[in-house]
DRENBATI-124517 format. One line per field, with one value per residue (C-alpha): residue number from 0; residue in three letters; x, y, z. Coordinates in Angstrom, 3 decimals. Example, Ala and Ser with C-alpha at 12.3 -4.5 7.8 and 13.67 -1.06 7.14 Angstrom:
2
seq	[0	1]
type	[ala	ser]
px	[12.300	13.670]
py	[-4.500	-1.060]
pz	[7.800	7.140]
This chain:
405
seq	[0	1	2	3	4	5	6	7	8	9	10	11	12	13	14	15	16	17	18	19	20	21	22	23	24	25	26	27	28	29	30	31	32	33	34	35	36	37	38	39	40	41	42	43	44	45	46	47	48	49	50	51	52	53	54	55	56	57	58	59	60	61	62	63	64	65	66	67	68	69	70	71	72	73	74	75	76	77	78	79	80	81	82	83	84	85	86	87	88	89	90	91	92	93	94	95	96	97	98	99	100	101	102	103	104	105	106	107	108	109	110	111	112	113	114	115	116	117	118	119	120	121	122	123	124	125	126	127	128	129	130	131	132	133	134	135	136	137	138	139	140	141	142	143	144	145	146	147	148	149	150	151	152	153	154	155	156	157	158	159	160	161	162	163	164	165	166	167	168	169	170	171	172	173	174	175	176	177	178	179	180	181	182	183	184	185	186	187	188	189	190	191	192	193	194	195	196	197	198	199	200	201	202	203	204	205	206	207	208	209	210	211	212	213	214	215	216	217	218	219	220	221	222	223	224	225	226	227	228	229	230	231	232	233	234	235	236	237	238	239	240	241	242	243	244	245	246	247	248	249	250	251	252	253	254	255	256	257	258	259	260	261	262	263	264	265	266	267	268	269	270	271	272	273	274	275	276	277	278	279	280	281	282	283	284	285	286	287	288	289	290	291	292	293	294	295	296	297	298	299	300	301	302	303	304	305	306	307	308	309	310	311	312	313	314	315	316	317	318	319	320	321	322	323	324	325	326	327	328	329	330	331	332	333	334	335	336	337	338	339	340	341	342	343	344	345	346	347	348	349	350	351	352	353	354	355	356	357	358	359	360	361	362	363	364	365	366	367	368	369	370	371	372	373	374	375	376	377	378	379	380	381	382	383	384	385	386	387	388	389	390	391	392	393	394	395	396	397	398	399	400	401	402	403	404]
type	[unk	unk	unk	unk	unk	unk	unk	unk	unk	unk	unk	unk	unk	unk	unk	unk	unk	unk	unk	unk	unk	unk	unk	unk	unk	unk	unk	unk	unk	unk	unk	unk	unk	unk	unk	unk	unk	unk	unk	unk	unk	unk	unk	unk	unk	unk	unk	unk	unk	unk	unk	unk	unk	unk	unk	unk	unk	unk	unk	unk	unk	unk	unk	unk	unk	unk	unk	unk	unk	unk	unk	unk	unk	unk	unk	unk	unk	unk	unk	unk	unk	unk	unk	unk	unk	unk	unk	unk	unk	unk	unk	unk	unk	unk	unk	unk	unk	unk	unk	unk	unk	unk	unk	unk	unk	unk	unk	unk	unk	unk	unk	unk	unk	unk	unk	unk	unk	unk	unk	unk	unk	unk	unk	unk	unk	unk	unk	unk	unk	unk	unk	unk	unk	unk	unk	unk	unk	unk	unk	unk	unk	unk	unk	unk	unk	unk	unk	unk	unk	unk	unk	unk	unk	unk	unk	unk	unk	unk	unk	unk	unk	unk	unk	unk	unk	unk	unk	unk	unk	unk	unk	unk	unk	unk	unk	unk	unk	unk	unk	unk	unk	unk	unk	unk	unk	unk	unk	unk	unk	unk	unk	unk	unk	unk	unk	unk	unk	unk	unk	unk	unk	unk	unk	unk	unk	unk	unk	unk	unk	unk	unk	unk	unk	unk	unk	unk	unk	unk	unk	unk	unk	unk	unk	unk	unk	unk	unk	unk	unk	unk	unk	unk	unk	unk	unk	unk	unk	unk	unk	unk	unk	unk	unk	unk	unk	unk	unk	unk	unk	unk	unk	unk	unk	unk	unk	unk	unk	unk	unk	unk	unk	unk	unk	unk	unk	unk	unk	unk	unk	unk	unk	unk	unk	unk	unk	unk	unk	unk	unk	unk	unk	unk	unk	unk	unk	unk	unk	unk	unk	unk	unk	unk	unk	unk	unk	unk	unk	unk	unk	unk	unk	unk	unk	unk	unk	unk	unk	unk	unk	unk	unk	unk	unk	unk	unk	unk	unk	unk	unk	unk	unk	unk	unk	unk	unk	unk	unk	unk	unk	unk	unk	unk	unk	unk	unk	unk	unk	unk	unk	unk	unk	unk	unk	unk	unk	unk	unk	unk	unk	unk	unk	unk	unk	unk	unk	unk	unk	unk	unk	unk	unk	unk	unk	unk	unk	unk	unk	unk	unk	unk	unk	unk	unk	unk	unk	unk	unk	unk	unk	unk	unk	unk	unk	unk	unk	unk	unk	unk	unk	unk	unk	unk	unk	unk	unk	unk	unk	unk	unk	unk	unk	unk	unk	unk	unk]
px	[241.233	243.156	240.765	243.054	241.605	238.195	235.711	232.770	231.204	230.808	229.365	229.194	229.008	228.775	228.579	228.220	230.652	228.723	228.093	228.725	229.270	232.170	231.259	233.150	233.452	234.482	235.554	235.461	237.537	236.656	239.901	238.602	241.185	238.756	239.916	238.413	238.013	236.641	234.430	232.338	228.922	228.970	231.179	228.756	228.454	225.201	224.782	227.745	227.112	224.508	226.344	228.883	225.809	224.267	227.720	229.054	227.227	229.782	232.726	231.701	233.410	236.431	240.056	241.460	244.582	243.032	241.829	242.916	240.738	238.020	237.959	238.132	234.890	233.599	234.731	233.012	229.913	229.649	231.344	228.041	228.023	231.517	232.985	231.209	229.137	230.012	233.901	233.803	232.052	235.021	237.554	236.297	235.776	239.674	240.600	239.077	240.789	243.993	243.858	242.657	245.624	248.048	246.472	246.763	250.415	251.023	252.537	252.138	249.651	252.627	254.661	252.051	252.846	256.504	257.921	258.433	259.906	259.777	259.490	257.621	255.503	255.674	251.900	250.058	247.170	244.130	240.648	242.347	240.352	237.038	236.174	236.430	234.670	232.531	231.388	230.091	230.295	231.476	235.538	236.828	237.759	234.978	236.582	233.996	236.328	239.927	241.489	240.426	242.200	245.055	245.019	244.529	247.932	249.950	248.813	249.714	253.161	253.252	252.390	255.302	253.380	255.292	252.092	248.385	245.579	242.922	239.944	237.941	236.993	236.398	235.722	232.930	233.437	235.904	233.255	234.945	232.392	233.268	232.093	231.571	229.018	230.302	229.203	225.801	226.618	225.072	223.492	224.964	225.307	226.838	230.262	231.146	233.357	233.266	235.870	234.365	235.223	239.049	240.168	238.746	240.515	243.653	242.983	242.482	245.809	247.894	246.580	247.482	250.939	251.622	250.122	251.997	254.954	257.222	258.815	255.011	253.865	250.384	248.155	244.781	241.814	239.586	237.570	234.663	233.949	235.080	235.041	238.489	237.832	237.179	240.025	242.193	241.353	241.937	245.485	246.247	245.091	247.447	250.215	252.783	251.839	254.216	252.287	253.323	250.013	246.461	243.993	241.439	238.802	237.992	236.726	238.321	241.488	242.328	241.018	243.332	246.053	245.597	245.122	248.494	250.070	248.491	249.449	253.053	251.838	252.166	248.455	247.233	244.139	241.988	240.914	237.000	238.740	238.509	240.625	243.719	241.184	240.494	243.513	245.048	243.893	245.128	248.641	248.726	247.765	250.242	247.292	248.768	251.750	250.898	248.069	245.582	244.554	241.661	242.459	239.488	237.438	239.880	240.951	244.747	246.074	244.464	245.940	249.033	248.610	247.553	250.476	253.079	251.000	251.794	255.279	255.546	254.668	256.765	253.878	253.574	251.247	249.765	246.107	242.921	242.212	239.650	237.870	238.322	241.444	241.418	241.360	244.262	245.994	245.153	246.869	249.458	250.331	249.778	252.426	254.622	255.300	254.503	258.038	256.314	255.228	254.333	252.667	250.086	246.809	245.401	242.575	244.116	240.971	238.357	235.049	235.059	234.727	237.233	239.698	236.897	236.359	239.557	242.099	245.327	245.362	247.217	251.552	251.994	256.254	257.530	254.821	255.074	252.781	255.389	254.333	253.172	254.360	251.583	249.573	247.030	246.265	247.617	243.870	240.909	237.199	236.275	232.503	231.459	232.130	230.346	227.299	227.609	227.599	224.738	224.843	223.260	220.394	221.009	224.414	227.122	227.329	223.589	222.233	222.747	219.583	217.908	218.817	216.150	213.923]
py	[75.065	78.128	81.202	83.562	85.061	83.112	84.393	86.157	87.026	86.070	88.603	89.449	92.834	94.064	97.366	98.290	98.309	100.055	97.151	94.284	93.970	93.467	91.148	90.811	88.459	90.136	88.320	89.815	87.837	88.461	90.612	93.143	91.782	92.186	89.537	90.350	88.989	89.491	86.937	87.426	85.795	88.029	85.332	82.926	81.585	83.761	82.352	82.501	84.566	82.365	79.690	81.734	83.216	79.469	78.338	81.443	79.464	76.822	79.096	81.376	80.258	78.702	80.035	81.844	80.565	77.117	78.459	74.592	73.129	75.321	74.855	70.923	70.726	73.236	70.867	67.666	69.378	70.265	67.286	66.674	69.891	70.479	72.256	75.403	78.075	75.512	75.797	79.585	80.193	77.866	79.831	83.178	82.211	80.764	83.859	85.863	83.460	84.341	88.012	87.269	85.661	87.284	90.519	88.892	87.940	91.117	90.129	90.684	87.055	85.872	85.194	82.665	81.160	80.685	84.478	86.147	84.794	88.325	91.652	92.665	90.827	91.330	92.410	91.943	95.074	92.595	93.237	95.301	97.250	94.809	97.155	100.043	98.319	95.930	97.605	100.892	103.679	101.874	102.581	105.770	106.411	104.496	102.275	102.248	102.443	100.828	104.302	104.209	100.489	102.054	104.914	102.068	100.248	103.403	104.087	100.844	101.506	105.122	103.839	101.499	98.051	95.448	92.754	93.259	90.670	90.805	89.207	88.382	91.022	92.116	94.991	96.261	99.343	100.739	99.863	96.988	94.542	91.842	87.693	85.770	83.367	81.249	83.665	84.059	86.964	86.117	83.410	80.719	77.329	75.554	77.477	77.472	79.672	81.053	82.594	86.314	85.460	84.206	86.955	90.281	88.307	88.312	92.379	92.936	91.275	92.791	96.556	95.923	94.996	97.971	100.164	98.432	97.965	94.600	94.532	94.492	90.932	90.246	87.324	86.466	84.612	83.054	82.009	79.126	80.522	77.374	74.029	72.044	72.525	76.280	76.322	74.819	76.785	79.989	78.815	77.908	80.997	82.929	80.798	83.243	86.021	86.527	85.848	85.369	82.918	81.737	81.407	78.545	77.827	74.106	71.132	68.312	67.675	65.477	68.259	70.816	68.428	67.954	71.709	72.226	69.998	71.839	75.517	77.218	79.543	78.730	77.771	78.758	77.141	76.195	79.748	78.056	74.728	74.323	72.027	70.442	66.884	69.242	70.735	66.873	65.376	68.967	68.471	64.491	65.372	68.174	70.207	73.476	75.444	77.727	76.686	79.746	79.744	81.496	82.238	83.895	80.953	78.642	80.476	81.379	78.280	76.116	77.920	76.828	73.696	73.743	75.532	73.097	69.799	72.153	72.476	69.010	68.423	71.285	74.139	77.924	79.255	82.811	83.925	84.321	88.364	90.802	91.484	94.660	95.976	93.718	90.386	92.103	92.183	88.546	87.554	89.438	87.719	84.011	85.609	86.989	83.796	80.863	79.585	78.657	82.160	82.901	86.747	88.314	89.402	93.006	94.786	98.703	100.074	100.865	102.085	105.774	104.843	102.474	104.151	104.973	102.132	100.343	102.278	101.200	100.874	98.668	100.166	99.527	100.300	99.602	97.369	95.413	95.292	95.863	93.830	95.873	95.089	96.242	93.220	91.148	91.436	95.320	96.765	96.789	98.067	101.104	100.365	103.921	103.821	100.949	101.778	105.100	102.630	100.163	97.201	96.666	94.129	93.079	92.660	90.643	87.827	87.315	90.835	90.569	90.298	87.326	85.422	85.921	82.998]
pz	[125.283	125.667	126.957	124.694	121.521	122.162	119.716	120.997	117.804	114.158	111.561	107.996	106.599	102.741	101.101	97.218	95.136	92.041	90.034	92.224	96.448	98.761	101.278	104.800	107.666	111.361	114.080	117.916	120.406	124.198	124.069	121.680	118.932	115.339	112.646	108.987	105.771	102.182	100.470	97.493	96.185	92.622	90.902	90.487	94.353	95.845	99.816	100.838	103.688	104.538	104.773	107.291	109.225	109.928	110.863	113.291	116.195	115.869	115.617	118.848	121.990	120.512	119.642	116.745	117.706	116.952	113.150	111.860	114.140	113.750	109.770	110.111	112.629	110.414	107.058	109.628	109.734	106.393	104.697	102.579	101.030	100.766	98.049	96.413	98.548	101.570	101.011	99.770	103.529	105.211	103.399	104.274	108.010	108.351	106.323	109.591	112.172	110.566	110.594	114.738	115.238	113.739	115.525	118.925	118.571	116.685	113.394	110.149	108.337	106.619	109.630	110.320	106.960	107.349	106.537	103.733	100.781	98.899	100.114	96.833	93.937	90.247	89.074	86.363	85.712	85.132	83.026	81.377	78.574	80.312	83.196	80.879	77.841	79.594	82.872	81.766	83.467	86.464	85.613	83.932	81.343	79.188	76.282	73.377	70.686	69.670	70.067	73.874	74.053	72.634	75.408	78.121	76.544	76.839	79.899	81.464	80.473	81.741	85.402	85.475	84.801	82.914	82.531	81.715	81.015	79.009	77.688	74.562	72.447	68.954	67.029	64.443	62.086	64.960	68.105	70.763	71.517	74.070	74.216	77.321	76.182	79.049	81.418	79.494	77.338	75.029	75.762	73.814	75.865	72.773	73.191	69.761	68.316	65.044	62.448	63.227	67.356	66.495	64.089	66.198	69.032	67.349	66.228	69.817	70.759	68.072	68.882	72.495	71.517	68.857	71.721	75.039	73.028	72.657	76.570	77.824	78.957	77.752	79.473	77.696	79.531	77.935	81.171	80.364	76.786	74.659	74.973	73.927	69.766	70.468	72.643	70.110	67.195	69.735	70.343	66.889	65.515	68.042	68.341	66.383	68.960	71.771	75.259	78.918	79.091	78.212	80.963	80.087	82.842	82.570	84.844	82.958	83.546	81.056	78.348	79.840	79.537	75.633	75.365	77.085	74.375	72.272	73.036	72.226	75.047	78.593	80.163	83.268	84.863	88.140	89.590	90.661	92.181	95.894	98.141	97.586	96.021	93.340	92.250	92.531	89.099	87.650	88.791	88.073	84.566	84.240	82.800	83.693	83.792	86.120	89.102	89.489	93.786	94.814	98.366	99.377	98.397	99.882	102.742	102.507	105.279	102.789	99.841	101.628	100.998	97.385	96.771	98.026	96.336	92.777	94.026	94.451	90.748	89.613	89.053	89.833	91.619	91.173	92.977	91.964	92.771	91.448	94.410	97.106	98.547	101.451	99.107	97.590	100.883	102.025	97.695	98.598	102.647	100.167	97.642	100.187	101.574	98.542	97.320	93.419	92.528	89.164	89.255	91.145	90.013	91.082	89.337	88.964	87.769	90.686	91.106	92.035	96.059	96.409	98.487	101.076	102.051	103.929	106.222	104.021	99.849	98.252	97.122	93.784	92.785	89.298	88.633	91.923	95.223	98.346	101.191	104.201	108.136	109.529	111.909	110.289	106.643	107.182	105.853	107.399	106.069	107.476	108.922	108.739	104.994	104.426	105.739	103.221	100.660	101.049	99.014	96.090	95.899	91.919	91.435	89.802	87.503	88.749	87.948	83.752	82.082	81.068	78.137	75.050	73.957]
């Protein structure tokens, strides 16, 4: 085994990021080369860096030039248990062995993925009116009201962004009020969805037009908050309105399928699969239009790989990406260099500390992210920061109060 960029040490790090926390793997080769990478255990996947911590024994000693190699003895070891916190831990390691590499031979990550395809990717300006309606008083301005989702509309156009996404919400004598049963607010494990849910939905959709105006793209997700006949009344009930797609988060593929046969909208889907086996049944069904990757959770070699199977059954890709600035980096070396590119993801509302925290920000121009040069990733978190900003120990999807009996 080569002796060059052997790893001498394997760590995770995490700071708070108001509400929820970024979590980071660093990697230390015996040349002083430092690989990074940003996981995340708020989205429903707590031990993650557990799972990383219990397996940085195995990685130590070994090659990030050899990051393939290290991920399948790590996938050997772990074959039992693959998939989930096990896979999100695999993905965040290789994610780490990527930036290592690409340090040592100093280039930028996607030269390790074949080059750049694009210099710059179209955007879409996600959660948008949920950070500001949902997350309060995490993002500023607050949204209480349909006025303030009106503001948020405008203002999206202002700053040069042709796309935004946004998620279920309705209103009540003037006051926005959001639904994510499938996330446990409220707690309703039935998933049904009522006439009250469908027509503020379509309110919310129509105000965010007048507001955006007709050249804005709009994207709704409805995430795990239906099951198929919710889903279907959803998309009947909006199928006059013009939309660039409908996110629908479901683990039956065959479901999907009869959705997307269903839907005058395009339908994107798969954001919480992991491994190429997952995403298979997907494709074979032609469930989707558009294949959502997490590449944090996958790791982006990996993502690679999904990526070319959805080519290979005619599908888009676009990421998975609400995380820190450094996830946005890692989407945007995967977008950079992915042939089947649909959009890319980015979050442009942040919590007030944000831009402390990491040595480069994303460049946002006309509504597009411009690829950087810079080696690695081209960001890096600042460890003095940080450690300003200890993490939180209730936080994310985890941290919402229990459900009344």
């Amino acid at each position: 085994m080569t002796s060059k960029a052997r790893i001498k040490e394997l760590k995770t790090l995490s700071c708070s990021a108001s509400w929820r926390n970024y979590y980071f793997v660093k990697v230390t080769t015996e040349d002083d080369i430092v690989g990074w990478s940003e996981f995340d255990e708020g989205f429903g996947s707590p031990g993650v860096g557990a799972v990383i911590e219990q397996l940085a024994g195995r990685v130590v000693g070994q090659s990030a030039m050899q990051h393939e190699r290290i991920r399948e003895d790590l996938h050997c070891v772990t074959r039992p248990g693959s998939g989930g916190v096990v896979g999100q831990a695999l993905g965040a390691i290789e994610n780490a062995l990527l930036d290592a590499k690409a340090k040592t031979l100093g280039l930028p990550c996607y030269e390790l993925l074949g080059g750049k395809v694009r210099d710059q990717m179209r955007v879409y300006w996600s959660h948008c009116v949920t950070w500001r309606a949902a997350r309060i008083p995490h993002y500023q301005p607050e949204i209480t009201t349909a006025d303030g989702v009106r503001d948020l509309a405008r203002e999206v156009r202002a700053k040069g962004f042709t796309a935004l996404k946004t998620n279920i919400f309705r209103y009540e004598e003037g006051q926005i009020k959001g639904w994510s049963p499938g996330f446990g607010t409220p707690f309703l494990p039935e998933l049904n969805v009522d006439r009250k849910i469908i027509k503020g939905l379509r309110e919310h959709l129509e105000i965010m037009r007048d507001a955006a105006g007709p050249d804005m793209d709009i994207l709704l997700d409805l995430n795990f908050n239906a099951k198929t006949e919710g889903y279907l009344k959803i998309l009947r009930e909006i199928a006059d309105l013009d939309m660039f797609w409908i996110e629908i988060d479901s683990l039956n593929p065959q479901a999907l399928a009869h959705l997307r046969s269903h839907s005058q909208h395009p339908i994107a889907s798969c954001e919480t699969l992991i491994g190429v086996q997952q995403f298979l049944p997907f494709l074979r069904e032609q469930a989707m239009d558009v294949a959502i990757v997490d590449t944090p959770w996958n790791g982006v070699w990996q993502s690679m790989k999904i990526a070319a199977a959805a080519e290979a059954h005619e599908v888009n890709v676009a990421c998975h990406n609400f995380y820190g600035h450094l996830c946005t980096m890692m989407n945007a070396h995967f977008c950079a260099a992915v042939p089947n590119l649909r959009i890319m993801e980015v979050d442009i509302d942040r919590i007030a500390w944000d831009h402390e925290l990491f040595t480069h920000l994303p460049e946002y121009v006309d509504g597009h992210l411009v690829i950087p040069d810079r080696p690695g990733w081209g960001t890096e978190p600042i460890e003095e920061a940080l450690r300003a900003h200890p993490p939180i120990k209730s936080h994310g999807l985890t941290a919402r109060s229990q459900p009344k009996r």
